[in-house]
PDB file of N, CA, C and O in Angstrom, chain B, residues numbered from 101:
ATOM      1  N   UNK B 101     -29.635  -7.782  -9.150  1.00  0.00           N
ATOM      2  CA  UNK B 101     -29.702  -7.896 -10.595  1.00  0.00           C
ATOM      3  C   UNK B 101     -30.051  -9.325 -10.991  1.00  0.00           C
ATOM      4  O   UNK B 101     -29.786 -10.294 -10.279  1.00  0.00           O
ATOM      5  N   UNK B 102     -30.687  -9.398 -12.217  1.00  0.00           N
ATOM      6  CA  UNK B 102     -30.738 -10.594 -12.640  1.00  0.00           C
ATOM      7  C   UNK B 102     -30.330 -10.589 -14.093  1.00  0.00           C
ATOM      8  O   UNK B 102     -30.136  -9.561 -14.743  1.00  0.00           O
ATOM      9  N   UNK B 103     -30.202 -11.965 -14.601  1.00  0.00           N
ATOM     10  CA  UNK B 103     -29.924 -12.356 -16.079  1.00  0.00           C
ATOM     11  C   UNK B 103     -30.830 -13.174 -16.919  1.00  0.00           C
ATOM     12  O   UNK B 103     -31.006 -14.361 -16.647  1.00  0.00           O
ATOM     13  N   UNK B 104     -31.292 -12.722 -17.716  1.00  0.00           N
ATOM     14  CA  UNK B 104     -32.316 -13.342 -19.032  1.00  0.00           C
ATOM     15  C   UNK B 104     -31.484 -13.510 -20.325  1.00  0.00           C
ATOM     16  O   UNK B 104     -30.673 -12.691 -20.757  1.00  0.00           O
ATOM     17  N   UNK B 105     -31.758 -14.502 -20.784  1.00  0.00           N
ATOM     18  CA  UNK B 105     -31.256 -14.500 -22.483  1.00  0.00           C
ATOM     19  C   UNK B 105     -32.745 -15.045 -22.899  1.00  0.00           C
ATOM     20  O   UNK B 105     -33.135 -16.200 -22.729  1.00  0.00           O
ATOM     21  N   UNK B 106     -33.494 -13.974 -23.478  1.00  0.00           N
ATOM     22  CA  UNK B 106     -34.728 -14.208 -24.978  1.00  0.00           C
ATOM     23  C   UNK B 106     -33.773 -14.647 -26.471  1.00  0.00           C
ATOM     24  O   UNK B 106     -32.701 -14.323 -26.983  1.00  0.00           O
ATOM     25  N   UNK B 107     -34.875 -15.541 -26.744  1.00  0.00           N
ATOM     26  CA  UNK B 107     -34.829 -15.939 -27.888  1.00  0.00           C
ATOM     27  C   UNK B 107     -35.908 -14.876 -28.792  1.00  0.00           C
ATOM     28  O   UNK B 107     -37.110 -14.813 -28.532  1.00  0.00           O
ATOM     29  N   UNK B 108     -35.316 -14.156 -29.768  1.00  0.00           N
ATOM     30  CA  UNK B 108     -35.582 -12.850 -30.800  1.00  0.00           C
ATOM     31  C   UNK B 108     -35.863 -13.602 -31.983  1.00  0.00           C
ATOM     32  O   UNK B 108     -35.055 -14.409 -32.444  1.00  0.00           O
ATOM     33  N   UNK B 109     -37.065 -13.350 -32.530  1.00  0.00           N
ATOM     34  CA  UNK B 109     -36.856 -13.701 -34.077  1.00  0.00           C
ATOM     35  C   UNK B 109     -37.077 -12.618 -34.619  1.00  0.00           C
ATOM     36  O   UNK B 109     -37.744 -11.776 -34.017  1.00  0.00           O
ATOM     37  N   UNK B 110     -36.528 -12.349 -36.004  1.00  0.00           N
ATOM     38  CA  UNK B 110     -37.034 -11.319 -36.593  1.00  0.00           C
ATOM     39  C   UNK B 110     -35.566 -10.374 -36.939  1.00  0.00           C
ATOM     40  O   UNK B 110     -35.596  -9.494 -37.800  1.00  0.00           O
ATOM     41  N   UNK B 111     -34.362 -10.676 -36.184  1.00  0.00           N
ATOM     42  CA  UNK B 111     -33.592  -9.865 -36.096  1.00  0.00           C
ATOM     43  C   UNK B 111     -32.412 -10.279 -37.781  1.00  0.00           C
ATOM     44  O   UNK B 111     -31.926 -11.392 -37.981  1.00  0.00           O
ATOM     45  N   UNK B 112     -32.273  -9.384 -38.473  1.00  0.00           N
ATOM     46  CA  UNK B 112     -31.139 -10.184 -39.134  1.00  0.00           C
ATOM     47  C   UNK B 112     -30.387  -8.812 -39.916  1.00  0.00           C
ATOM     48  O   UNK B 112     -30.390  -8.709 -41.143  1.00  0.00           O
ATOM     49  N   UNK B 113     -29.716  -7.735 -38.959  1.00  0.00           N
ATOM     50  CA  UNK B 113     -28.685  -7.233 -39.418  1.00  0.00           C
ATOM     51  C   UNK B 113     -28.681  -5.786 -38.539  1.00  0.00           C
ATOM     52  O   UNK B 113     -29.698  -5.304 -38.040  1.00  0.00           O
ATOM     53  N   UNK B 114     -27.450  -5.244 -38.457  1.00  0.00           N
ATOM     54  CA  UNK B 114     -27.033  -4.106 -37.724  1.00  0.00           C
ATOM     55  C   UNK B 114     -28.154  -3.142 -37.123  1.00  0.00           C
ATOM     56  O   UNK B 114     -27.961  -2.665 -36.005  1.00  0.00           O
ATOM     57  N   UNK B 115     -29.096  -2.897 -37.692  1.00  0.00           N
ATOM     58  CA  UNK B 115     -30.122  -1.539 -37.645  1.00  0.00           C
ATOM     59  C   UNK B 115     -30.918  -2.334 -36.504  1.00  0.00           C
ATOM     60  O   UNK B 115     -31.382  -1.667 -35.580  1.00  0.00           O
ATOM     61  N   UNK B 116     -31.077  -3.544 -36.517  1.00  0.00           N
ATOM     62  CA  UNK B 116     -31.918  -4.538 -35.463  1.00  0.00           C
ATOM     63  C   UNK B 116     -31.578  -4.390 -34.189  1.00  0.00           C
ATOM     64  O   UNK B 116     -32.338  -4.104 -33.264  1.00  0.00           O
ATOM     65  N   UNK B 117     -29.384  -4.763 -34.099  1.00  0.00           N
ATOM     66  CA  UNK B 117     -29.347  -4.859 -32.571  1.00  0.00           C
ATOM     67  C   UNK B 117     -29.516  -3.618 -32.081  1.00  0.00           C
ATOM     68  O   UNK B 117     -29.778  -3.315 -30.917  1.00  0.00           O
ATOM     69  N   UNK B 118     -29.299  -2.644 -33.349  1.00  0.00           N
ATOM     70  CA  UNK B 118     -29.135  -1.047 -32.279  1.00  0.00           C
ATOM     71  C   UNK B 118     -30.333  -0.773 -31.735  1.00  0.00           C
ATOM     72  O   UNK B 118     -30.579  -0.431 -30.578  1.00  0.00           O
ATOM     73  N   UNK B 119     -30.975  -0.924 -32.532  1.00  0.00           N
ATOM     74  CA  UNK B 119     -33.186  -1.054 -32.041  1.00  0.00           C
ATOM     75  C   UNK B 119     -33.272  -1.481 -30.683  1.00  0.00           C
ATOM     76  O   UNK B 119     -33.658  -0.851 -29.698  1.00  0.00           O
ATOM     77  N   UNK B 120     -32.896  -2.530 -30.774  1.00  0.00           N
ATOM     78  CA  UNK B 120     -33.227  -3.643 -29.135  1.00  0.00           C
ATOM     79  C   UNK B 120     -32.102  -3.045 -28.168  1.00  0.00           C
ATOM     80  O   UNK B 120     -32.166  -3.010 -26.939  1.00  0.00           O
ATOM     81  N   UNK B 121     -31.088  -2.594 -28.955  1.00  0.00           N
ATOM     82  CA  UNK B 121     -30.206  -2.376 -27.440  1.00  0.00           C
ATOM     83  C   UNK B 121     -30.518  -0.724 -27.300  1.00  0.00           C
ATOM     84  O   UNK B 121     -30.646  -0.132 -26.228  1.00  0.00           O
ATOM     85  N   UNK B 122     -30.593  -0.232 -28.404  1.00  0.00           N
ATOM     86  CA  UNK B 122     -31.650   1.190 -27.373  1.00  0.00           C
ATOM     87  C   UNK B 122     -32.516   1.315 -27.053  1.00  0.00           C
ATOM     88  O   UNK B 122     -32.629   2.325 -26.358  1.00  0.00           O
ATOM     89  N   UNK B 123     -33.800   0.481 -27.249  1.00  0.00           N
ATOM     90  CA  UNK B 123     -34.764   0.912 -26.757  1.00  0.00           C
ATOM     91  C   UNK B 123     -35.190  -0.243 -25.409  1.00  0.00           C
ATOM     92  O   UNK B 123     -36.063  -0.023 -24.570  1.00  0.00           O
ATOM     93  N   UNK B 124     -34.563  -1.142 -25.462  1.00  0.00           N
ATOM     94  CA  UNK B 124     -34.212  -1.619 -24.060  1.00  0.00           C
ATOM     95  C   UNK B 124     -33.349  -1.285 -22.712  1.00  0.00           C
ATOM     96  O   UNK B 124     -33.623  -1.269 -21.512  1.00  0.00           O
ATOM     97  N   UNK B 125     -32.117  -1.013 -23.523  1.00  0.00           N
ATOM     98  CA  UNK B 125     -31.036   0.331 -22.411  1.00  0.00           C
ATOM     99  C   UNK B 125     -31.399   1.268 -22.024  1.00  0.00           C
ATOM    100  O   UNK B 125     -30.811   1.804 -21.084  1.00  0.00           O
ATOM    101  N   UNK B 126     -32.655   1.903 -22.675  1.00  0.00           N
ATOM    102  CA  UNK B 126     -33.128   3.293 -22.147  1.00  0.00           C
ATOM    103  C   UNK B 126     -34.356   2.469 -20.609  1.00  0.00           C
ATOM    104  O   UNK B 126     -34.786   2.964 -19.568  1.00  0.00           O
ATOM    105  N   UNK B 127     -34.505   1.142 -21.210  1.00  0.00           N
ATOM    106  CA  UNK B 127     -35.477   1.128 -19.707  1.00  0.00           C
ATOM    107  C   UNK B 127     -34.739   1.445 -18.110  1.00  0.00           C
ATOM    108  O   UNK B 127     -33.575   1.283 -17.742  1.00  0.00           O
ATOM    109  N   UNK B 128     -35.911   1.944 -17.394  1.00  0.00           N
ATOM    110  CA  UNK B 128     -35.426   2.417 -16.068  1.00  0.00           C
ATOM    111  C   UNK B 128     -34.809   0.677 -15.457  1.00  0.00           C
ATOM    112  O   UNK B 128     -35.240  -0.292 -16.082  1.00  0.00           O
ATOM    113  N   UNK B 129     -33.928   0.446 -14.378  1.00  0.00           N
ATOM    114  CA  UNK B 129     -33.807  -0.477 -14.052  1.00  0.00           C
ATOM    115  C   UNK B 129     -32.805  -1.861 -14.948  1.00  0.00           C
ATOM    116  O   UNK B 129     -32.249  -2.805 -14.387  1.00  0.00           O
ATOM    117  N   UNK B 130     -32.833  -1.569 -16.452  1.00  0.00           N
ATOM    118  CA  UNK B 130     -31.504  -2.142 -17.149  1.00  0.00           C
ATOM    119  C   UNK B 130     -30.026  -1.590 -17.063  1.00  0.00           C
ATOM    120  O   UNK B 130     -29.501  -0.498 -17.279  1.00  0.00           O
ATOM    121  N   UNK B 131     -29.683  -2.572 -16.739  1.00  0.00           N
ATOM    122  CA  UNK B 131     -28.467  -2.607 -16.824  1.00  0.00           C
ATOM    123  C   UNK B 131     -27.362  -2.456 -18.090  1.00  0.00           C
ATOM    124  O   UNK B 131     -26.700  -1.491 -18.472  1.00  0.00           O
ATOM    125  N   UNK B 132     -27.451  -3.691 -18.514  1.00  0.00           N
ATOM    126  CA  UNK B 132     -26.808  -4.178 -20.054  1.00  0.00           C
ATOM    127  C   UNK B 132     -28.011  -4.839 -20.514  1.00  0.00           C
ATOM    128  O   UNK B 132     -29.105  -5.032 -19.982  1.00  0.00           O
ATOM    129  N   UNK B 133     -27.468  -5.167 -21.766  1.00  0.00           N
ATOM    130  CA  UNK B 133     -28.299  -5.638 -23.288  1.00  0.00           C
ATOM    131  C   UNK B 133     -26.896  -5.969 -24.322  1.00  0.00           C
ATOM    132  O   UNK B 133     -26.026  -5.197 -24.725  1.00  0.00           O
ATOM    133  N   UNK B 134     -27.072  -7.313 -24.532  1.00  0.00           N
ATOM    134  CA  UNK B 134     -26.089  -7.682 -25.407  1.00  0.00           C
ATOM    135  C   UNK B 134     -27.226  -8.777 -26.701  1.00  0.00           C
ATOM    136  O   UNK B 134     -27.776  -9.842 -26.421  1.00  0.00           O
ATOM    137  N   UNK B 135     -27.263  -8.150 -27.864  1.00  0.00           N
ATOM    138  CA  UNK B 135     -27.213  -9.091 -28.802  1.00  0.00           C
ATOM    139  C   UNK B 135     -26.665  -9.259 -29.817  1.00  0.00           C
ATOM    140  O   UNK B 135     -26.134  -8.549 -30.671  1.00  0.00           O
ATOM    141  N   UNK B 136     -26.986 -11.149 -29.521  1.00  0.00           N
ATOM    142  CA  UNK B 136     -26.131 -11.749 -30.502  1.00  0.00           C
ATOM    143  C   UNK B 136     -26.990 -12.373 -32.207  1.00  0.00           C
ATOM    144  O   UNK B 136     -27.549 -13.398 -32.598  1.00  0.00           O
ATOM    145  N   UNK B 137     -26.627 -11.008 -32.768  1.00  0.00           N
ATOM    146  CA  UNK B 137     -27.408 -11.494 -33.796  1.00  0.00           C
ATOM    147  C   UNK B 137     -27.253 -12.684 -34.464  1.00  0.00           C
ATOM    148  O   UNK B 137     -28.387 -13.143 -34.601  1.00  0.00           O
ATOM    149  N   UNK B 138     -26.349 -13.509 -35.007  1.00  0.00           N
ATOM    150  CA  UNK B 138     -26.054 -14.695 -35.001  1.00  0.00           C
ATOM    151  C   UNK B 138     -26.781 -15.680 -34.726  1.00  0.00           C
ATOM    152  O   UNK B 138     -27.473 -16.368 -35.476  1.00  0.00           O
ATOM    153  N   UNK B 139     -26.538 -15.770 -33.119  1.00  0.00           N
ATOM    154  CA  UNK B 139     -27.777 -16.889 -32.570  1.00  0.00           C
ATOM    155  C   UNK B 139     -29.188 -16.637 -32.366  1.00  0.00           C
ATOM    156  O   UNK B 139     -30.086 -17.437 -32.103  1.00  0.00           O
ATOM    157  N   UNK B 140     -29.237 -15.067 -32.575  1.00  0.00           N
ATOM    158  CA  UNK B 140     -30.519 -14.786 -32.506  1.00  0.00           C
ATOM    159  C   UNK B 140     -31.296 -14.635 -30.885  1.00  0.00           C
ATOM    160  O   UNK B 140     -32.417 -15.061 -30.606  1.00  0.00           O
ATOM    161  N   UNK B 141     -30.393 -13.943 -29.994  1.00  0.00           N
ATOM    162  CA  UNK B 141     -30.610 -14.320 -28.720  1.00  0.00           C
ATOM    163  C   UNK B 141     -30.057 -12.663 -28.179  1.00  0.00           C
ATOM    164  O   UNK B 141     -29.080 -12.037 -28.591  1.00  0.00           O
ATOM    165  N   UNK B 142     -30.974 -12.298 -27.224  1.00  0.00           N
ATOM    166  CA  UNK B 142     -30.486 -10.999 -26.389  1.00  0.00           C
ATOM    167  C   UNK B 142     -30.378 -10.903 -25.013  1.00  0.00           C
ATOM    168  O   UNK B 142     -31.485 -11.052 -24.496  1.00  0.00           O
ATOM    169  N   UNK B 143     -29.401 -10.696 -24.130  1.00  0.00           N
ATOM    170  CA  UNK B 143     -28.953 -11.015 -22.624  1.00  0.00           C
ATOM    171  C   UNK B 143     -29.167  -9.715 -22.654  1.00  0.00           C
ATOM    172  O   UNK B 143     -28.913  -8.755 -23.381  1.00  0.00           O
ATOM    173  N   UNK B 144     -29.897 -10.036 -21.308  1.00  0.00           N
ATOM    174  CA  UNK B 144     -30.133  -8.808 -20.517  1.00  0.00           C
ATOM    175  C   UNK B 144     -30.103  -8.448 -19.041  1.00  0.00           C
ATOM    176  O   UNK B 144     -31.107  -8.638 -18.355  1.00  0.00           O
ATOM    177  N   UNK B 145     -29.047  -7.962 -18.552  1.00  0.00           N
ATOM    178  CA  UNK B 145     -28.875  -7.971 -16.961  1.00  0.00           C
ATOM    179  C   UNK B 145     -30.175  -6.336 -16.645  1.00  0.00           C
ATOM    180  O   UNK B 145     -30.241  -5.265 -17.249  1.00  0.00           O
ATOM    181  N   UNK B 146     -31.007  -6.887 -15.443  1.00  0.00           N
ATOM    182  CA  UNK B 146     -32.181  -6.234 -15.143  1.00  0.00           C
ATOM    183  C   UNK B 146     -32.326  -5.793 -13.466  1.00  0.00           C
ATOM    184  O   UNK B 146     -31.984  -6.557 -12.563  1.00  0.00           O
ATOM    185  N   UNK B 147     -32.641  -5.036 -13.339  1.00  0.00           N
ATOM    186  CA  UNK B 147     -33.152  -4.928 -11.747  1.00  0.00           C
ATOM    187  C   UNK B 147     -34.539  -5.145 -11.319  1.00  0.00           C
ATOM    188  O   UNK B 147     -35.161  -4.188 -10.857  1.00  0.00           O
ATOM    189  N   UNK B 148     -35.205  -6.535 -11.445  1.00  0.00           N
ATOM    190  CA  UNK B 148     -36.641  -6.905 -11.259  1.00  0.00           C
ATOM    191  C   UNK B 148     -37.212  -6.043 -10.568  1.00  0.00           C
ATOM    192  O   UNK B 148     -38.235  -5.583 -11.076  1.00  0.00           O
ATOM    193  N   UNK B 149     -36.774  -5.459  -9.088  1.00  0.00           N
ATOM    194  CA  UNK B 149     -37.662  -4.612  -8.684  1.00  0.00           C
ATOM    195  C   UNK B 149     -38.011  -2.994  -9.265  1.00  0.00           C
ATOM    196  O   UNK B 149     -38.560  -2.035  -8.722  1.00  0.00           O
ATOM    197  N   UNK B 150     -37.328  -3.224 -10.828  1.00  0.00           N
ATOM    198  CA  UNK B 150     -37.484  -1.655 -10.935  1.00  0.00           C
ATOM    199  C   UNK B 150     -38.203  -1.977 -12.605  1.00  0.00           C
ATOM    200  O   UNK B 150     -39.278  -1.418 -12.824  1.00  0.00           O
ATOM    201  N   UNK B 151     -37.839  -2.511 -13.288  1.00  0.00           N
ATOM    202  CA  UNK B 151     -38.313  -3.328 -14.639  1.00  0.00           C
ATOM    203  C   UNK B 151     -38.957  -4.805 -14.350  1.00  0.00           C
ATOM    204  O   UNK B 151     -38.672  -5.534 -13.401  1.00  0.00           O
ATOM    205  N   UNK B 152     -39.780  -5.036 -15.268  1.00  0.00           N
ATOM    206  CA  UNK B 152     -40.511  -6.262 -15.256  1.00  0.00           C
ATOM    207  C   UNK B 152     -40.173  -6.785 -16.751  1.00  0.00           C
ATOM    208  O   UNK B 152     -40.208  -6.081 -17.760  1.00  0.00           O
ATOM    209  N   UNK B 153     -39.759  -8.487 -16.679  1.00  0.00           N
ATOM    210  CA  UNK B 153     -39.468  -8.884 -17.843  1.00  0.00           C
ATOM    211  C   UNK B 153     -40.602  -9.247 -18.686  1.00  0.00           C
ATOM    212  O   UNK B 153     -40.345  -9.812 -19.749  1.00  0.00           O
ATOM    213  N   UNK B 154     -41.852  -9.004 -18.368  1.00  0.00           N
ATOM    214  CA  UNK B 154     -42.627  -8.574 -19.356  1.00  0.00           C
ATOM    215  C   UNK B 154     -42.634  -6.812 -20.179  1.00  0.00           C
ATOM    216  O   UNK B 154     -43.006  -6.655 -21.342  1.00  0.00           O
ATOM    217  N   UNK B 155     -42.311  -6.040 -19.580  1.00  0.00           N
ATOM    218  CA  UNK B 155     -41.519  -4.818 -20.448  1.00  0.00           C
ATOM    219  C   UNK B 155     -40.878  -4.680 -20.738  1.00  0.00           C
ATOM    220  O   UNK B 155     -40.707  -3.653 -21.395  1.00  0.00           O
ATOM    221  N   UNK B 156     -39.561  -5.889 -20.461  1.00  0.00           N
ATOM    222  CA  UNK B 156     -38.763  -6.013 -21.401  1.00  0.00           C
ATOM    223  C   UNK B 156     -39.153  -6.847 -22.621  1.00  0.00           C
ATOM    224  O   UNK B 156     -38.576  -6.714 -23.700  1.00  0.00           O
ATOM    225  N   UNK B 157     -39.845  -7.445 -22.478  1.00  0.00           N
ATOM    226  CA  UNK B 157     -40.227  -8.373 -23.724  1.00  0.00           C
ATOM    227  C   UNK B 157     -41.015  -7.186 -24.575  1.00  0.00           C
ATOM    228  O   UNK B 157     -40.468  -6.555 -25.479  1.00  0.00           O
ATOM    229  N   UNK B 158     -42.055  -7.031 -24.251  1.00  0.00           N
ATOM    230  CA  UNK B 158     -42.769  -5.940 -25.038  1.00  0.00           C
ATOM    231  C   UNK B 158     -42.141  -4.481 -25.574  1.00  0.00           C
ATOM    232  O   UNK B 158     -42.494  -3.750 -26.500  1.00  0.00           O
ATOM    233  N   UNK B 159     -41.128  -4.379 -24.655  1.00  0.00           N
ATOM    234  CA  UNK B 159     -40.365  -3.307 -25.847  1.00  0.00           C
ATOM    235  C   UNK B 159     -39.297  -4.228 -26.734  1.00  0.00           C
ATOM    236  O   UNK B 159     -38.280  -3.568 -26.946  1.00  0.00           O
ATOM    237  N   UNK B 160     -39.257  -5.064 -27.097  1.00  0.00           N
ATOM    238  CA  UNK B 160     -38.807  -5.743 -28.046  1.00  0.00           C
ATOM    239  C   UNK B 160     -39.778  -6.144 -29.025  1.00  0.00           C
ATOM    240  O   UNK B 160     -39.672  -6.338 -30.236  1.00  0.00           O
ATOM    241  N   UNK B 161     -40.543  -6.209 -28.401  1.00  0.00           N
ATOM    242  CA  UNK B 161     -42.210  -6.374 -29.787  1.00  0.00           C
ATOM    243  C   UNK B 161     -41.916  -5.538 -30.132  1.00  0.00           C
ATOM    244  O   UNK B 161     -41.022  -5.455 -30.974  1.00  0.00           O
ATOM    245  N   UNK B 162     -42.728  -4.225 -29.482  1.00  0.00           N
ATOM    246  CA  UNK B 162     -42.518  -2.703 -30.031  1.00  0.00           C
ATOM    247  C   UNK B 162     -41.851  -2.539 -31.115  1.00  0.00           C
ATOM    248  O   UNK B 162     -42.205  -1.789 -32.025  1.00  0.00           O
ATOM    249  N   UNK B 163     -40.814  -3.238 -31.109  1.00  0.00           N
ATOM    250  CA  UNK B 163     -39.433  -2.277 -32.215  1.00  0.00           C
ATOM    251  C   UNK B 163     -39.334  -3.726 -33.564  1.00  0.00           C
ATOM    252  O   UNK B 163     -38.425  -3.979 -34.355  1.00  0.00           O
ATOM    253  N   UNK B 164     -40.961  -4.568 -33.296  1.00  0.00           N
ATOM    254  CA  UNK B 164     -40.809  -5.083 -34.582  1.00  0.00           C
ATOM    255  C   UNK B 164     -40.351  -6.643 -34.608  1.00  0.00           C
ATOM    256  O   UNK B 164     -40.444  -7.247 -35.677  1.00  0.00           O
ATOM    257  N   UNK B 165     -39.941  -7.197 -33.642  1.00  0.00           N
ATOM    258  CA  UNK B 165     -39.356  -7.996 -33.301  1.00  0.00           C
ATOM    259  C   UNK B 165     -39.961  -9.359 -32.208  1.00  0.00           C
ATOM    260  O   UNK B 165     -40.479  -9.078 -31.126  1.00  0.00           O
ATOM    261  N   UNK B 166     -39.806 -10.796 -32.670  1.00  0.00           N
ATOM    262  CA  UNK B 166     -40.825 -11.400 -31.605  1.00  0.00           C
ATOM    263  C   UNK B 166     -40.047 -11.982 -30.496  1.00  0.00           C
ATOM    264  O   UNK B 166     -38.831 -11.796 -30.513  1.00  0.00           O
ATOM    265  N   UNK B 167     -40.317 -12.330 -30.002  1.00  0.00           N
ATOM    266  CA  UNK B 167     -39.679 -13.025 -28.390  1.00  0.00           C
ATOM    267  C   UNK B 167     -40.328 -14.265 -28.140  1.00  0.00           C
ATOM    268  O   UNK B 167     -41.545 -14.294 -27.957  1.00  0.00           O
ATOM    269  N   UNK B 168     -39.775 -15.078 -28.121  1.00  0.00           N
ATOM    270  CA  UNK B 168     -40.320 -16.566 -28.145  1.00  0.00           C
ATOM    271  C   UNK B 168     -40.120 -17.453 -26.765  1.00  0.00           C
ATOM    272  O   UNK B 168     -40.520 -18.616 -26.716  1.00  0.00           O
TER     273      UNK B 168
END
């Protein structure tokens, strides 16, 4: 496993984290997804050989949201 924290812009209230943490939790190979809307930041424990943190980034576009 590994650990990423992205920096999210775009996020600023409830309907946001549920977005990113479902449609990132549903990837094959995630683990967890924690964000902190606050700081504006989403941890994500991953299994590189099964997800690539470029699909994780891009399903966070997807749902509206940028990754910096």
């Amino acid at each position: 496993m590994e650990h990423v924290t992205l920096t999210v812009h775009g996020m600023s209230c409830g309907h946001c984290v549920k977005a990113i943490e479902g449609s990132v939790g549903a990837l094959n190979g995630v683990d967890r997804v924690v964000v902190n809307l606050e700081e504006g930041k989403v941890d994500v424990d991953y299994n590189p050989e099964v997800v690539t943190l470029d699909t994780i980034k891009e399903t966070i576009d997807d749902q509206g949201y940028d990754v910096v």
